[in-house]
FITOR-219503 format. One record per residue: residue number from 1; residue in one letter; chain; x, y, z of N, C-alpha, C in turn. Coordinates in nm, 2 decimals. Example, Ala and Ser with C-alpha at 12.3 -4.5 7.8 and 13.67 -1.06 7.14 Angstrom:
2
<vodren 1, 'A', 'A', <1.32, -0.57, 0.78>, <1.23, -0.45, 0.78>, <1.32, -0.33, 0.78>>
<vodren 2, 'S', 'A', <1.28, -0.22, 0.71>, <1.37, -0.11, 0.71>, <1.29, 0.00, 0.79>>
//
This chain:
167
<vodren 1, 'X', 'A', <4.09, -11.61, -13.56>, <4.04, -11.48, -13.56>, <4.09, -11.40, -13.45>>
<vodren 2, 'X', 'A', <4.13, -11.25, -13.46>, <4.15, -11.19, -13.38>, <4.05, -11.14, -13.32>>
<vodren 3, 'X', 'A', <4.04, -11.14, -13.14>, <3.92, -11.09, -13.11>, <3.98, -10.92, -13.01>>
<vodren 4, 'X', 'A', <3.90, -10.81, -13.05>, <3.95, -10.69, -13.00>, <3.84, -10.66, -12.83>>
<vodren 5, 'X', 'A', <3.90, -10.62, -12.73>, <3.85, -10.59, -12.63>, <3.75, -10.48, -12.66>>
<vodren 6, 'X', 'A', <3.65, -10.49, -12.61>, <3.49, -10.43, -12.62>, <3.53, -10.26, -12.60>>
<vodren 7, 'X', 'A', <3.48, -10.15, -12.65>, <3.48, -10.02, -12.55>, <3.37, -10.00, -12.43>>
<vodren 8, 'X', 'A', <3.41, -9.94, -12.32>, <3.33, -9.95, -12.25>, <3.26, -9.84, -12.29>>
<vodren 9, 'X', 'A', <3.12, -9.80, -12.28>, <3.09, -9.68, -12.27>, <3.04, -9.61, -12.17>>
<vodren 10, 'X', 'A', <3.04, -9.45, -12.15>, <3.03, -9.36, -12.07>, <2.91, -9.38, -12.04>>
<vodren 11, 'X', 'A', <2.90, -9.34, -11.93>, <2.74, -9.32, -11.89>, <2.75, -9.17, -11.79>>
<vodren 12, 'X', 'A', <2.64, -9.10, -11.82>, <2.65, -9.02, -11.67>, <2.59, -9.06, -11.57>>
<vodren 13, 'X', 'A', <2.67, -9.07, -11.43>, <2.57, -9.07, -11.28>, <2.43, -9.04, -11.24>>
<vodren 14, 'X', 'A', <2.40, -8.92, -11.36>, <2.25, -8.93, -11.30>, <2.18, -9.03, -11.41>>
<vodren 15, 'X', 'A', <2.23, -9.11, -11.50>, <2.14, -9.15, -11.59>, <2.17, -9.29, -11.58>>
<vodren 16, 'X', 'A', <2.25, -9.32, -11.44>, <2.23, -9.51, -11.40>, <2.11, -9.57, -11.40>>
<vodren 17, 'X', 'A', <2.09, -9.66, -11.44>, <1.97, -9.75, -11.44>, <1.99, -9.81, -11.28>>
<vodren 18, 'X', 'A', <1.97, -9.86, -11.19>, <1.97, -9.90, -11.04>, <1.76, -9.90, -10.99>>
<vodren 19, 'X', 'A', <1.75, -9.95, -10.96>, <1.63, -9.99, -10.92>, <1.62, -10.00, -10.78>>
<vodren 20, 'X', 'A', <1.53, -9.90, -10.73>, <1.54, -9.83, -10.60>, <1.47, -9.97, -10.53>>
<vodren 21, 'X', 'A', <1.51, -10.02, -10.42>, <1.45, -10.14, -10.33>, <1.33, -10.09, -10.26>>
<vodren 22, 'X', 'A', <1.30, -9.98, -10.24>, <1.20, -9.91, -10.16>, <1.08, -9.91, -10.30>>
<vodren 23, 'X', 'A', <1.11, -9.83, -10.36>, <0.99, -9.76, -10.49>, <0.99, -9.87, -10.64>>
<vodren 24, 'X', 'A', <1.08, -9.95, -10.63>, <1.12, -9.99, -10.76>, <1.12, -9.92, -10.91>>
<vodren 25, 'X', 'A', <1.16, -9.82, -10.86>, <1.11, -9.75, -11.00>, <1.30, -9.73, -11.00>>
<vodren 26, 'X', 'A', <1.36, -9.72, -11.15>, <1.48, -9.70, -11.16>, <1.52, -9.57, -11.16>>
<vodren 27, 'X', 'A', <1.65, -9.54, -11.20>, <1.66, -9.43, -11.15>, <1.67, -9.32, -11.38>>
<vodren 28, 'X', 'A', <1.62, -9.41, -11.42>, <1.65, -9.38, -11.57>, <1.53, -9.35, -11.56>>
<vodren 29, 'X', 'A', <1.40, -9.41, -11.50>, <1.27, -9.35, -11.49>, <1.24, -9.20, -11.45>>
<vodren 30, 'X', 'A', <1.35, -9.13, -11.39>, <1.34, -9.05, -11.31>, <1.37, -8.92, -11.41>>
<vodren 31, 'X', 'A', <1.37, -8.80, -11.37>, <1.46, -8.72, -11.44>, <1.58, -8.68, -11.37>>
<vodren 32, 'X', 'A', <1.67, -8.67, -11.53>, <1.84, -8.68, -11.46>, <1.83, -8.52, -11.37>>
<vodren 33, 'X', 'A', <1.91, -8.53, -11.28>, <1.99, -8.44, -11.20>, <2.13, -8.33, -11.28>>
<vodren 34, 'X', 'A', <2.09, -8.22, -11.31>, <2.18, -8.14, -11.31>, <2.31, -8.11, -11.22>>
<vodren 35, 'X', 'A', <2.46, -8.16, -11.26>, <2.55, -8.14, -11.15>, <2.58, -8.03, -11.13>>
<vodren 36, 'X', 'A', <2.63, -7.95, -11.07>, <2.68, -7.81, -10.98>, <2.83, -7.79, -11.05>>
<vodren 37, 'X', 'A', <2.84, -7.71, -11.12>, <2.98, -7.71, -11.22>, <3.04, -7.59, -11.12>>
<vodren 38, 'X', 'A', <3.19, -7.63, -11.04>, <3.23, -7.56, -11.05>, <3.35, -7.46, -11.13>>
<vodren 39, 'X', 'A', <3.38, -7.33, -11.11>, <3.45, -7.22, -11.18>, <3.58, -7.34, -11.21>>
<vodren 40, 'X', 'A', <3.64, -7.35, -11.30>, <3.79, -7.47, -11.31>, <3.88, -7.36, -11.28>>
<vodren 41, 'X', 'A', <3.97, -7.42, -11.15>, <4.05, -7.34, -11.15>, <4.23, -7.35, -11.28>>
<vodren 42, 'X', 'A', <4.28, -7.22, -11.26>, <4.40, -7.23, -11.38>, <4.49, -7.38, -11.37>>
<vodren 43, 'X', 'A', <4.54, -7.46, -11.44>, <4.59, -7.57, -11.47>, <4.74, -7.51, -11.41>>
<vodren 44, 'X', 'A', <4.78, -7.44, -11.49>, <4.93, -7.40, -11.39>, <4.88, -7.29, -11.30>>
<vodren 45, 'X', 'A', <4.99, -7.26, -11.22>, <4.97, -7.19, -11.09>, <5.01, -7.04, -11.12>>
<vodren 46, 'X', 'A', <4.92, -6.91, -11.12>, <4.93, -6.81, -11.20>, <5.04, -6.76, -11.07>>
<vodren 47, 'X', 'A', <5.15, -6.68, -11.19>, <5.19, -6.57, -11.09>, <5.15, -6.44, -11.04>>
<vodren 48, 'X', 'A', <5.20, -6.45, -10.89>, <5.22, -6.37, -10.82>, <5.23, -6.22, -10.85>>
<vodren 49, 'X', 'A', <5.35, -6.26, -10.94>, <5.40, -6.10, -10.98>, <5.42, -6.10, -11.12>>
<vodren 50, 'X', 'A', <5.37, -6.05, -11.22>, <5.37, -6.08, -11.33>, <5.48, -6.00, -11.41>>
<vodren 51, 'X', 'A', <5.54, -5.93, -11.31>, <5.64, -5.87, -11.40>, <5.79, -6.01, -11.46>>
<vodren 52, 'X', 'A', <5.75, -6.07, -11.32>, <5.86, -6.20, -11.37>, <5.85, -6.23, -11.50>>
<vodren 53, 'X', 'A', <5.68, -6.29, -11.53>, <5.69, -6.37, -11.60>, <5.69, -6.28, -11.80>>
<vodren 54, 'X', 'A', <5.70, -6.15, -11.76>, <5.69, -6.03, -11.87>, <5.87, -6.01, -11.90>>
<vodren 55, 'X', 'A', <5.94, -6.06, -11.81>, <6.09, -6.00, -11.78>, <6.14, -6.16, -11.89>>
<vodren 56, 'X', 'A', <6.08, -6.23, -11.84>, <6.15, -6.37, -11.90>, <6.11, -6.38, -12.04>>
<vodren 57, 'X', 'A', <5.95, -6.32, -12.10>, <5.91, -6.29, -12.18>, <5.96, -6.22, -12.29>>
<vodren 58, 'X', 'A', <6.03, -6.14, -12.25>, <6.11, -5.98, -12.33>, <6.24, -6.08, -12.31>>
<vodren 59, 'X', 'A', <6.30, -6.12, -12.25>, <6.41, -6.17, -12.26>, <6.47, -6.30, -12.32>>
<vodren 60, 'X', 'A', <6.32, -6.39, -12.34>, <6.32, -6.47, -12.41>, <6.40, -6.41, -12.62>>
<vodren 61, 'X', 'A', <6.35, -6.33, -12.68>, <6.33, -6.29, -12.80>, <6.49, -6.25, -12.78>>
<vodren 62, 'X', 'A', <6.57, -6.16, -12.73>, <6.68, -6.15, -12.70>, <6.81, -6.25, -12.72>>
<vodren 63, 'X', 'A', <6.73, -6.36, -12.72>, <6.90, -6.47, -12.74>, <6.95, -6.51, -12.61>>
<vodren 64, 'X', 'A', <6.90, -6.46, -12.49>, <6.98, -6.49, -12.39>, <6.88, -6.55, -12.27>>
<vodren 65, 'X', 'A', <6.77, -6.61, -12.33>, <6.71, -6.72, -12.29>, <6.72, -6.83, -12.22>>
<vodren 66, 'X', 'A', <6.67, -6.90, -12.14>, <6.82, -7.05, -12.07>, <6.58, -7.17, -12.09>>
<vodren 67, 'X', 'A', <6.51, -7.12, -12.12>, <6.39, -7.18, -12.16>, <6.38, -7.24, -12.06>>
<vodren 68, 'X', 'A', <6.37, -7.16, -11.94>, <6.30, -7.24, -11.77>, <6.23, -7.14, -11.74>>
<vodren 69, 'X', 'A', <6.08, -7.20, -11.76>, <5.99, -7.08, -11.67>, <5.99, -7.04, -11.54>>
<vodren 70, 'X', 'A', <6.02, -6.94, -11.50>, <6.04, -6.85, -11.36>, <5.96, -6.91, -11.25>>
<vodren 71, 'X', 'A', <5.79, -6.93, -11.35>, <5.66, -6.97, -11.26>, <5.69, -7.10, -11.17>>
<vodren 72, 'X', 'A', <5.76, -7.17, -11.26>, <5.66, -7.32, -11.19>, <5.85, -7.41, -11.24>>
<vodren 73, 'X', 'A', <5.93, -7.36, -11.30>, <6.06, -7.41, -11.31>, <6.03, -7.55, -11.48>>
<vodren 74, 'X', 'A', <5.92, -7.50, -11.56>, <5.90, -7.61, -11.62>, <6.01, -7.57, -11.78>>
<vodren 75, 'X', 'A', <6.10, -7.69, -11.80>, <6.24, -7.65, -11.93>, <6.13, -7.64, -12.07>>
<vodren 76, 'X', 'A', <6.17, -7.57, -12.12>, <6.13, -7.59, -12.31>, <6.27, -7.66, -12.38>>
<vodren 77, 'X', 'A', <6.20, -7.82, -12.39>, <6.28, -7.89, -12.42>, <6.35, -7.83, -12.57>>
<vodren 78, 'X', 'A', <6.26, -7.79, -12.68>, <6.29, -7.82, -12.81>, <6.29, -7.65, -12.83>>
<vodren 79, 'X', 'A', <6.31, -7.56, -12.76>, <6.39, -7.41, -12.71>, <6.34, -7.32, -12.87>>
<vodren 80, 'X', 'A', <6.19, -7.39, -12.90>, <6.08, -7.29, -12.97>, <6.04, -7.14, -12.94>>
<vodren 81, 'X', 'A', <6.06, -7.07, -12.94>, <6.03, -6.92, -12.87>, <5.91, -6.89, -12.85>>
<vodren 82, 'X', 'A', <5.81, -6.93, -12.96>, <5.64, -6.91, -12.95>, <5.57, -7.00, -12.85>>
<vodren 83, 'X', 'A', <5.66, -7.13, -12.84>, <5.60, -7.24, -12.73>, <5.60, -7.18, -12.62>>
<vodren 84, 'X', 'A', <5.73, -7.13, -12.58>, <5.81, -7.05, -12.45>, <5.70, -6.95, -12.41>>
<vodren 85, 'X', 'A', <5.68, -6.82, -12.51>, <5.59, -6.75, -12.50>, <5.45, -6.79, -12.45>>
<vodren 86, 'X', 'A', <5.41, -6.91, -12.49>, <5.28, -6.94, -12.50>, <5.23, -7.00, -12.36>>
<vodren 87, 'X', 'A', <5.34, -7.09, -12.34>, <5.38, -7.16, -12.17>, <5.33, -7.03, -12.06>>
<vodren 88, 'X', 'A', <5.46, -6.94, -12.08>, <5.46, -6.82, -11.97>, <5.31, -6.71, -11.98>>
<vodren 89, 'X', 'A', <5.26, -6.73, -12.07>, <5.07, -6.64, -12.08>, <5.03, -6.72, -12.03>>
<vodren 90, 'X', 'A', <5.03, -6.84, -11.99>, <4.95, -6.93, -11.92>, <4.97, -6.94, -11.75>>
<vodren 91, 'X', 'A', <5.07, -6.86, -11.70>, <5.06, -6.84, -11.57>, <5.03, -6.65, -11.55>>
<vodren 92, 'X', 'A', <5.00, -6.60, -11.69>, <4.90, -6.47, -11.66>, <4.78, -6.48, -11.64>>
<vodren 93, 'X', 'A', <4.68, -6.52, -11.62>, <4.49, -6.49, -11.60>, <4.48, -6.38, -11.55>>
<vodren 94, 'X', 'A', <4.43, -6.29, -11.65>, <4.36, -6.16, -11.55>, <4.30, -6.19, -11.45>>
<vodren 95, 'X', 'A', <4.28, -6.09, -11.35>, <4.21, -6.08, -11.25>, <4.04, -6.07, -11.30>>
<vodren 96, 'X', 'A', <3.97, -6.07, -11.22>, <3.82, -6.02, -11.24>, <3.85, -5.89, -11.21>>
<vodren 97, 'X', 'A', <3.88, -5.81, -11.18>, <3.95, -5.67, -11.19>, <3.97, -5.59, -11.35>>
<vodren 98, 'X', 'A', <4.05, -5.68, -11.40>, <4.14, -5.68, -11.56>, <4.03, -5.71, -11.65>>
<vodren 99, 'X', 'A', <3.95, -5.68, -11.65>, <3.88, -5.71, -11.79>, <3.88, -5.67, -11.89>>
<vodren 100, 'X', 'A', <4.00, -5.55, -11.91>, <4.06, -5.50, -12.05>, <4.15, -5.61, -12.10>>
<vodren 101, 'X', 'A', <4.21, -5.66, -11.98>, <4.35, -5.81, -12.06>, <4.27, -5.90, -12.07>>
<vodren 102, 'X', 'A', <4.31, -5.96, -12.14>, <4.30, -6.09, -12.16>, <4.21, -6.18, -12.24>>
<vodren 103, 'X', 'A', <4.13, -6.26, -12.22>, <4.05, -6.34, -12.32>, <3.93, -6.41, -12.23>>
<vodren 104, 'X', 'A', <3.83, -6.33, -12.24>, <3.70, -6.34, -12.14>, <3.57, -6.42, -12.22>>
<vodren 105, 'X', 'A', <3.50, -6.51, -12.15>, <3.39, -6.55, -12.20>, <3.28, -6.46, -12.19>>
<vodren 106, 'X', 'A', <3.25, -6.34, -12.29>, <3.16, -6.20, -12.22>, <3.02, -6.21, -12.31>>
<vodren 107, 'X', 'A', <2.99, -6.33, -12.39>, <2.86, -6.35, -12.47>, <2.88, -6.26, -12.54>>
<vodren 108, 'X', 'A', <2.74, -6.23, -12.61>, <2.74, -6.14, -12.75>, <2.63, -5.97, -12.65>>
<vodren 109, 'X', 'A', <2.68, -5.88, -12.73>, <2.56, -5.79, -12.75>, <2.45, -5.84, -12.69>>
<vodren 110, 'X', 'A', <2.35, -5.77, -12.62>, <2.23, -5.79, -12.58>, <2.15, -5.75, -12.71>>
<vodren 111, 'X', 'A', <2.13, -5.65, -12.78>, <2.11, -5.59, -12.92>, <2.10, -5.74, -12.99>>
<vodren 112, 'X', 'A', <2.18, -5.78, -13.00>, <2.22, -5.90, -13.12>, <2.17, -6.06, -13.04>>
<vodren 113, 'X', 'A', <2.06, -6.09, -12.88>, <2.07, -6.19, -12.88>, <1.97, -6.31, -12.93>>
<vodren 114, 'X', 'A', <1.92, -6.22, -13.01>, <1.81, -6.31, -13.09>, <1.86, -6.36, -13.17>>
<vodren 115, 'X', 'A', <2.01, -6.30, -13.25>, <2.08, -6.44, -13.34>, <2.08, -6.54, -13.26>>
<vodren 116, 'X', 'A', <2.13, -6.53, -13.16>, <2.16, -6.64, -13.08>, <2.03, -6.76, -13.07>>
<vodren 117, 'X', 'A', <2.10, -6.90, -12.97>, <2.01, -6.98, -12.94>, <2.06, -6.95, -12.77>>
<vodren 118, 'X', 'A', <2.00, -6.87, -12.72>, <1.99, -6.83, -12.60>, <1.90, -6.85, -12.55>>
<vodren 119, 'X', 'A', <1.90, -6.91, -12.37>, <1.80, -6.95, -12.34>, <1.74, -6.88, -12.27>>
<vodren 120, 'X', 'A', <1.59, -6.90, -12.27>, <1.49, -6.74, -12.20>, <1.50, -6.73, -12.08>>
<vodren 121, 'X', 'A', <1.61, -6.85, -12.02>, <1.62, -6.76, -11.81>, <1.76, -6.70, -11.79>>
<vodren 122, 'X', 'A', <1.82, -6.68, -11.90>, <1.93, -6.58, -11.94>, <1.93, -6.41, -11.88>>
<vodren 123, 'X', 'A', <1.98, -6.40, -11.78>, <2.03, -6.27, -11.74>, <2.07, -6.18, -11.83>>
<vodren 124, 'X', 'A', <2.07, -6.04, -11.85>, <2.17, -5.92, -11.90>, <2.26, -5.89, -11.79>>
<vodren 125, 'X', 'A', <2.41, -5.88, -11.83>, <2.50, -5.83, -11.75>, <2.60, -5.71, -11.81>>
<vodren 126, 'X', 'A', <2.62, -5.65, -11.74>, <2.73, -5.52, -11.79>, <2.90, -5.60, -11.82>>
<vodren 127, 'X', 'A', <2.92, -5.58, -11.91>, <3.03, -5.62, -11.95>, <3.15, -5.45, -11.99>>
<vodren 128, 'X', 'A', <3.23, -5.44, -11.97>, <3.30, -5.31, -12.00>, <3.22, -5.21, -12.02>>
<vodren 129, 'X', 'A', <3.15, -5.21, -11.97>, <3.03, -5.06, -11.99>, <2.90, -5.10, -12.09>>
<vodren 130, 'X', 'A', <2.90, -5.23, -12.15>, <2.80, -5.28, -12.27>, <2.74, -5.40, -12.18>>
<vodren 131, 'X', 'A', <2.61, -5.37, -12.26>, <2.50, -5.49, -12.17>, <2.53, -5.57, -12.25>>
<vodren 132, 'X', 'A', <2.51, -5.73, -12.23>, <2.54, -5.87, -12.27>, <2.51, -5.97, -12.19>>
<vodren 133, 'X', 'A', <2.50, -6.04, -12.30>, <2.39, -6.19, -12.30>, <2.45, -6.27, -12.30>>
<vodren 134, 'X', 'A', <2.44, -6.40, -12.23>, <2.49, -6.53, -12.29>, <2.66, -6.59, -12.25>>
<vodren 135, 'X', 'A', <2.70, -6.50, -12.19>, <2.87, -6.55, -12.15>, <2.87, -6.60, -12.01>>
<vodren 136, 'X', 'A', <2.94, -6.67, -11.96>, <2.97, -6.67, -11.79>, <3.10, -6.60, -11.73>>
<vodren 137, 'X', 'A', <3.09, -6.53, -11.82>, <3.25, -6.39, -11.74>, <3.36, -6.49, -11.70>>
<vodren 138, 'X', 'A', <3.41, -6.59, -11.75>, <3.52, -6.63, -11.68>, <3.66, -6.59, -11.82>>
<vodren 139, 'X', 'A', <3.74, -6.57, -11.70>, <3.84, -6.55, -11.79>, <3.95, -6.72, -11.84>>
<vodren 140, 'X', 'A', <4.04, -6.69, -11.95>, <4.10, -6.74, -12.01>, <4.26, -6.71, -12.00>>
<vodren 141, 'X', 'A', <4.36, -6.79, -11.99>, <4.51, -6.72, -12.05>, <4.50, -6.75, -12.21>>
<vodren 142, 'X', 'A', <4.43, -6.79, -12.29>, <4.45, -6.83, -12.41>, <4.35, -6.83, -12.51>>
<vodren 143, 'X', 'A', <4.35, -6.76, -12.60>, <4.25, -6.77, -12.71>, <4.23, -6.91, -12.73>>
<vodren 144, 'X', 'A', <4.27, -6.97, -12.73>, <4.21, -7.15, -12.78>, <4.19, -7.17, -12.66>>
<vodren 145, 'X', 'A', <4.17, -7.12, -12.54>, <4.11, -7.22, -12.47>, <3.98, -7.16, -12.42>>
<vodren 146, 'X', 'A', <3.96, -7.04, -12.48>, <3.84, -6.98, -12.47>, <3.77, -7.03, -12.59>>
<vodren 147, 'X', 'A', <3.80, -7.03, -12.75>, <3.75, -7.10, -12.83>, <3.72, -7.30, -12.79>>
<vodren 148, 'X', 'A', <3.78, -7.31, -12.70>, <3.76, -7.51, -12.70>, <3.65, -7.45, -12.59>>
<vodren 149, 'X', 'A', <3.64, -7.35, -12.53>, <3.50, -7.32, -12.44>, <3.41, -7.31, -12.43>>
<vodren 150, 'X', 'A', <3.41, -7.19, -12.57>, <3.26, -7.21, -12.64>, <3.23, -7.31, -12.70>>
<vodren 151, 'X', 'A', <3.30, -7.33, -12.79>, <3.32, -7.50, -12.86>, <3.21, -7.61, -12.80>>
<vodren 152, 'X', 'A', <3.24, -7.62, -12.68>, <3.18, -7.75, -12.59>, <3.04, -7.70, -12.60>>
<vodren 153, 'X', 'A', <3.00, -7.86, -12.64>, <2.87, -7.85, -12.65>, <2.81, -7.88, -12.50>>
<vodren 154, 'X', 'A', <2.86, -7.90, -12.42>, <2.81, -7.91, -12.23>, <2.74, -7.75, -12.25>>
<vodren 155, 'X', 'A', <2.82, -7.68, -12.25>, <2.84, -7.52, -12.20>, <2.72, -7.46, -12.34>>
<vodren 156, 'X', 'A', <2.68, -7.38, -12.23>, <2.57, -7.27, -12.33>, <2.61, -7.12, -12.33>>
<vodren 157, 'X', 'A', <2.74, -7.10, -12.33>, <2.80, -6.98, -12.37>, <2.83, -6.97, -12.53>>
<vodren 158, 'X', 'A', <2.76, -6.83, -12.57>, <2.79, -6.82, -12.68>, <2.83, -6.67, -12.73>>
<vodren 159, 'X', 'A', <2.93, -6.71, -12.83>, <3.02, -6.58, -12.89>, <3.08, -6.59, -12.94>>
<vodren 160, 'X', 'A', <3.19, -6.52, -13.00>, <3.32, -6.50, -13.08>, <3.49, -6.53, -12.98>>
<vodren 161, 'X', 'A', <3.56, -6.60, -12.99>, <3.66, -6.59, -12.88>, <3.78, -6.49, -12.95>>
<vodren 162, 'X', 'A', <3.73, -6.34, -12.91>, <3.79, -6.24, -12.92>, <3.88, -6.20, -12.78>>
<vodren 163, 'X', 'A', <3.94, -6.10, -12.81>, <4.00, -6.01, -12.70>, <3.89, -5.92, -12.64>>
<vodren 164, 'X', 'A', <3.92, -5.90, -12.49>, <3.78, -5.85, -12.42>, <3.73, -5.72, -12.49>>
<vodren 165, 'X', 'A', <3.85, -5.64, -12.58>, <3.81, -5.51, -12.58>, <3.77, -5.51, -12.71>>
<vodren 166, 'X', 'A', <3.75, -5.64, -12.82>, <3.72, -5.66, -12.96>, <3.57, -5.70, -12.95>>
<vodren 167, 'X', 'A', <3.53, -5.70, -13.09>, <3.35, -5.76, -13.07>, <3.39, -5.82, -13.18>>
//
């Protein structure tokens, strides 16, 4: 018989079993501890100046391409133009400034947050001139990675992953 190695499974840190030598009481007895999430910063390193990466952009479509990002020097092996494209938006993130560009986690309408499962120590915040519920204002370079955002069932942001200036 073949025998297959076990999976280990995850556990979270606050929900070790460990039995305190002082109290004896475990620590699964307890109630778990909330961790401190911080902001994730961008995975590639945004530019500086974004006209670079708008110049290589436009000149990508042109034919006269060489598929090396300006940002970070990374080649497009298989010289796809939408990949290319897709690469170089990822070293644009709006500013907290920009909140007309880009792809923001901004919740729904305040009006509309009883569709929601929003929770009652939920703030109202001004979003482009409209009150709203339920988002953490962080921005995105990418519509899918604002949709895998909400997505996550960790996170209690909720909405549509639109463009900032769409509902």
């Amino acid at each position: 018989t073949i025998s297959y190695p076990r999976k280990r499974r995850r556990t979270s840190p606050a929900y070790h079993t460990k039995r305190s030598p002082s109290t004896g009481v475990s620590s699964a007895e307890l109630s778990p501890t909330k961790r401190i999430r911080l902001p994730a910063v961008s995975r590639n390193k945004q530019a500086a100046d974004s006209s670079i990466i708008d110049a290589a952009s436009s000149g990508a479509g042109s034919g006269r391409c060489n598929f090396i990002c300006p940002a970070c020097g990374w080649k497009q092996s298989n010289q796809r133009m939408p990949d290319f494209k897709r690469h170089l938006r990822t070293h644009t993130r709006p500013s907290d400034e920009e909140k007309e560009r880009g792809w923001w986690c901004k919740g729904v309408l305040y009006d509309h947050a009883a569709t929601y499962n929003i929770p009652q120590d939920s703030q109202p915040y001004l979003f482009l001139g409209q009150l709203r519920i339920g988002g953490c204002v962080r921005s995105f370079s990418r519509r899918d990675a604002l949709k895998r955002h909400l997505d996550n069932e960790n996170v209690t942001c909720v909405g549509k992953p639109c463009e900032a200036t769409e509902e």
